[in-house]
Structure formats: structure tokens, C-alpha cells
C-alpha positions in Angstrom: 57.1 64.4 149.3 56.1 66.0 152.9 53.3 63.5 153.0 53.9 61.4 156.3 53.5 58.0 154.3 57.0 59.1 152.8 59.9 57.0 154.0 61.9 59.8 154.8 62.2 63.3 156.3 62.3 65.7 153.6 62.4 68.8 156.1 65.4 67.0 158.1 67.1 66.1 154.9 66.8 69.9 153.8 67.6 71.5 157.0 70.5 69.6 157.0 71.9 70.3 153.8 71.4 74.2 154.3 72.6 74.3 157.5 75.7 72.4 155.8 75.5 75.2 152.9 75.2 78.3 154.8 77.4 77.7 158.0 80.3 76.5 155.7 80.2 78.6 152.4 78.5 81.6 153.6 80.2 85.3 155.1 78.2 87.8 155.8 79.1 91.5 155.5 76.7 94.3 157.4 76.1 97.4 156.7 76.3 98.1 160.6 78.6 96.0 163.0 76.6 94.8 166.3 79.2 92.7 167.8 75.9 91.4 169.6 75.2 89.7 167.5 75.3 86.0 167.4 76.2 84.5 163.7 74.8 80.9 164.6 71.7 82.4 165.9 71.5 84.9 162.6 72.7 81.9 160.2 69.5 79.6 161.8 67.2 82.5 161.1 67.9 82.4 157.8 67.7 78.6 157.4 64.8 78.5 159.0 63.4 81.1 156.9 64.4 80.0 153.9 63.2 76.0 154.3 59.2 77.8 155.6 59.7 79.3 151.9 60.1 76.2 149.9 57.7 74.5 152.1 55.2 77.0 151.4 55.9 77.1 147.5 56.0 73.3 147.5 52.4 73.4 148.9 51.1 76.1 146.6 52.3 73.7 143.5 54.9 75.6 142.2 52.8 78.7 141.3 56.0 80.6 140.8 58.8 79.3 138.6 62.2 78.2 140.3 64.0 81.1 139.1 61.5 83.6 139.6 61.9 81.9 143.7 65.7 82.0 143.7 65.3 86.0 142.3 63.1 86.1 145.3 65.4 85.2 148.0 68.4 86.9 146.6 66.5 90.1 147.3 65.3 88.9 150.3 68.9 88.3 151.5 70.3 91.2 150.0 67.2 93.6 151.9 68.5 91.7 155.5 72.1 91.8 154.7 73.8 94.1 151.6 76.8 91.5 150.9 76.8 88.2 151.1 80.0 86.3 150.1 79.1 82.6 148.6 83.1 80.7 148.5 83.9 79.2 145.0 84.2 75.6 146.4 83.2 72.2 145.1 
């Protein structure tokens, strides 16, 4: 899947898609207000973070279970950021 013979970009594909997912269906709530700070900035932080993740799990062969990962990033979120609103679309 991230081998180069592949005849497409997976990590393009899933950036995409995320970025899709967490600019359009995402609010963040903070604990603190820093008007500061820059969503876009904040929202590609997390994108970013999130795609190194999956990489990384996708290399290690699955060693953890899909919903043992997901569990994983909910708390990650919820540790950065105490609310986060997903919208009920689609």
C-alpha cells in the first residue's frame, strides 16, 4: 500500500480526505480562548498527526486492533482539546 511500485498516493489520497473531514465537520471547543490562535494551522496539526499515526501502525502490521487505535486518538484529541463537536452529516 505505501510501497512506491503502488499506482497511487496513498498518503495524498488520505491527507486529502481528512483534511476534507476535519476542516468541514469538525468545531473545536477549548478549555482556554487564545484568539492567537490560527484554526487552519491547529486543524493541519492534527491531520498531520493523525496520518504519522496510521502510517506508523500500518508499518508495525496492525499490532494493535482498529478499535483499540480509534480509542487511542479519541483520548489523544480529547487530552489536546476537551470538546470536540463531529456534525451529524452524510
Amino acid at each position: 500500500m505505501l510501497r512506491p511500485s503502488t499506482n497511487y498516493n496513498f498518503r495524498e489520497k488520505l491527507t486529502k480526505k481528512l483534511d476534507s473531514l476535519y476542516r468541514e465537520e469538525f468545531d473545536y471547543s477549548f478549555t482556554e480562548n487564545d484568539p492567537n490562535l490560527d484554526i487552519h494551522i491547529f486543524t493541519t496539526y492534527l491531520i498531520y498527526g493523525m496520518i504519522d499515526l496510521i502510517l506508523e501502525w500500518i508499518e508495525n502490521n496492525f499490532q494493535q486492533s482498529s478499535s483499540y487505535m480509534g480509542d487511542q486518538l479519541i483520548r489523544i484529541y480529547k487530552s489536546n482539546t476537551p470538546k470536540l463537536y463531529v456534525s451529524n452529516q452524510g
